[in-house]
C-alpha positions in Angstrom: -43.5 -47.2 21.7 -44.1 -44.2 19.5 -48.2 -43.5 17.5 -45.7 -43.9 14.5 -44.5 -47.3 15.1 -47.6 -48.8 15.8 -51.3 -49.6 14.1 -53.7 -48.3 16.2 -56.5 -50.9 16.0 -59.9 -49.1 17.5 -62.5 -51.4 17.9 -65.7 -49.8 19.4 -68.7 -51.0 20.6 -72.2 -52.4 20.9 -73.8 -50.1 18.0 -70.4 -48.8 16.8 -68.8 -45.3 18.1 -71.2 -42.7 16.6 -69.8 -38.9 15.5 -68.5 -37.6 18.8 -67.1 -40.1 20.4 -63.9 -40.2 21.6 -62.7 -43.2 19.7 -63.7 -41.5 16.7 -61.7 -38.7 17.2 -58.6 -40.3 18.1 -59.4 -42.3 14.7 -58.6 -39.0 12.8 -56.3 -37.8 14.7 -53.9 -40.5 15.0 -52.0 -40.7 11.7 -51.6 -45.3 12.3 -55.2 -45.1 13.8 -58.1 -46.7 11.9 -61.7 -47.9 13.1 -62.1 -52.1 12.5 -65.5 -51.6 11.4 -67.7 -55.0 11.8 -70.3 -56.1 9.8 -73.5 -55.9 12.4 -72.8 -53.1 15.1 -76.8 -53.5 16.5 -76.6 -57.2 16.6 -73.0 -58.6 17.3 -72.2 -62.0 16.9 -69.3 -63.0 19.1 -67.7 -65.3 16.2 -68.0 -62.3 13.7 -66.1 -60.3 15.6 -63.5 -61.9 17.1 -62.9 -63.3 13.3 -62.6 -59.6 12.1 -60.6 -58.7 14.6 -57.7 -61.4 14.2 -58.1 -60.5 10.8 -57.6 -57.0 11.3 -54.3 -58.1 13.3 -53.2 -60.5 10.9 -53.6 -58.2 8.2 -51.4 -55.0 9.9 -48.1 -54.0 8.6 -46.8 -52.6 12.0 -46.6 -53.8 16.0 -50.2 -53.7 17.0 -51.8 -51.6 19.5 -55.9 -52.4 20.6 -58.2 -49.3 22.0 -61.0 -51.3 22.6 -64.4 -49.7 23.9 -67.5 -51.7 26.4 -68.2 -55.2 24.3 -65.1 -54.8 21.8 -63.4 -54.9 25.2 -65.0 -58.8 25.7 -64.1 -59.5 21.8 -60.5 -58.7 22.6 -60.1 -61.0 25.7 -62.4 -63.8 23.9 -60.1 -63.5 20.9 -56.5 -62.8 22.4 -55.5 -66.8 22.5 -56.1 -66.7 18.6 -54.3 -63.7 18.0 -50.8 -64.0 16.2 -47.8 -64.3 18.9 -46.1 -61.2 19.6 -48.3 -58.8 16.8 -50.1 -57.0 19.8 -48.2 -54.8 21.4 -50.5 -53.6 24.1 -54.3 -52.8 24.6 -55.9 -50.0 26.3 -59.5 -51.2 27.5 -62.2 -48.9 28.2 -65.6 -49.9 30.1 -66.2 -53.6 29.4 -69.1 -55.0 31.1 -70.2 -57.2 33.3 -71.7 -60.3 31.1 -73.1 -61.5 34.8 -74.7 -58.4 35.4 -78.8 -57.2 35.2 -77.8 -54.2 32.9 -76.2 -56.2 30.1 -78.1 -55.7 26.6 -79.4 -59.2 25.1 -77.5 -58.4 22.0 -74.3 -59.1 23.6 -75.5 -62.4 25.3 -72.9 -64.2 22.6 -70.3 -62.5 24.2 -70.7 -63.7 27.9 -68.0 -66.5 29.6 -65.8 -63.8 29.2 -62.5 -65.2 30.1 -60.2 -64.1 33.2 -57.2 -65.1 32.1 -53.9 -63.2 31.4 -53.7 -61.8 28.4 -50.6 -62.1 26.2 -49.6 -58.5 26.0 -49.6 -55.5 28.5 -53.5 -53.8 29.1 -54.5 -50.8 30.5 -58.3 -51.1 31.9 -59.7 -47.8 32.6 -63.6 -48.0 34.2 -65.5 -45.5 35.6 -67.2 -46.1 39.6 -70.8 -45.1 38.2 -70.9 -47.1 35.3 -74.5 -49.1 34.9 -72.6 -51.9 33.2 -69.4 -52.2 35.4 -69.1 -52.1 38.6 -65.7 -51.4 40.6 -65.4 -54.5 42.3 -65.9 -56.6 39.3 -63.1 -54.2 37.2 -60.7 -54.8 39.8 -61.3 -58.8 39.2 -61.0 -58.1 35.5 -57.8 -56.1 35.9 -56.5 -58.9 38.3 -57.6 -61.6 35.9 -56.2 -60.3 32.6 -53.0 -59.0 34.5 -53.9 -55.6 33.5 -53.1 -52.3 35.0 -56.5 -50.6 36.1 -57.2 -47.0 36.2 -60.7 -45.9 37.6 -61.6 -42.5 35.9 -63.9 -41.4 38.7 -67.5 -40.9 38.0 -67.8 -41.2 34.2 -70.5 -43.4 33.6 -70.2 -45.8 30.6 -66.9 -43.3 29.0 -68.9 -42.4 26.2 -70.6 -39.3 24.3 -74.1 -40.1 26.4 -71.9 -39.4 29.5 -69.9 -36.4 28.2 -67.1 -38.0 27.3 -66.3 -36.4 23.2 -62.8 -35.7 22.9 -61.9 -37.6 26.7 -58.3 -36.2 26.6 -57.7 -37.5 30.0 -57.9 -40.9 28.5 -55.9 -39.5 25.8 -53.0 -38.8 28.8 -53.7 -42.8 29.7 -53.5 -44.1 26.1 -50.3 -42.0 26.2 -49.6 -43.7 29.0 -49.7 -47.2 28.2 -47.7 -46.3 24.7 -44.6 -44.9 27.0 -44.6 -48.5 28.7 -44.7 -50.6 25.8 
């Protein structure tokens, strides 16, 4: 699938993807690309966002395609069931974490129970092996779980601008990717 033919649906994180971060980036530079911005970045509400989201979806004019960063990444699985049939395209998923894990921030407690079940369109998961809020073993049983392709990026932390990652053009090659196979 080409940029052109698709909405690119960015949906970042726990306190929203500040200036720097890759996802903001790809937001101006890809012509279909927009940020879903949600109402409370700081202190998410699991119903709020998922509601935004299948808005956001409903609402598109073209095929959808999700770039979904750490907790957006546990909206999109909660919320794929709901979504409309056949208007996602694909989903490239970067960092979720682990709602089981020590490291996980009480603001996202709404958004444990994450599911493990196959999601309705192809996924990319990318993860890092040093990330505080992932770790390998438990991406692999997300991957499995949601029938996704997984991609670890080496030691990269949480893939955000507090672990170097700005511009991230190796997960720009990925997102390309995932487009090519959809």
């Amino acid at each position: 699938m080409r940029l052109a033919d698709a909405e690119i649906l960015i949906l970042p994180g726990l306190g929203n993807s500040g200036p720097g971060h890759w996802q903001r980036r790809w937001a101006e530079r890809f012509s279909t690309g927009r940020i879903v911005e949600q109402d409370e970045w700081d202190d998410p509400d699991l119903r709020d966002w998922t509601a935004t989201l299948i808005e956001a979806v409903e609402l598109a004019s073209r095929p959808v395609v999700l770039v979904a960063h750490s907790l957006a990444v546990s909206a999109v699985v909660h919320a794929a069931p709901r979504l409309p049939p056949g208007r996602v395209r694909g989903a490239f998923l970067v960092s979720p974490p682990d709602h089981e894990g020590a490291a996980i921030p009480r603001q996202a407690a709404s958004f444990g129970n994450v599911p493990l079940d196959p999601l309705p369109f192809p996924s990319l998961l990318v993860a890092s092996t040093n990330d505080e809020l992932l770790s390998p073993g438990r991406a692999a049983d997300m991957a499995a779980g949601w029938g996704s392709e997984l991609h670890f990026a080496g030691e990269a932390g949480h893939i955000n601008v507090a672990s170097g990652h700005g511009p991230w053009p190796e997960g720009l090659l990925m997102f390309t990717r995932l487009m090519q196979r959809i």
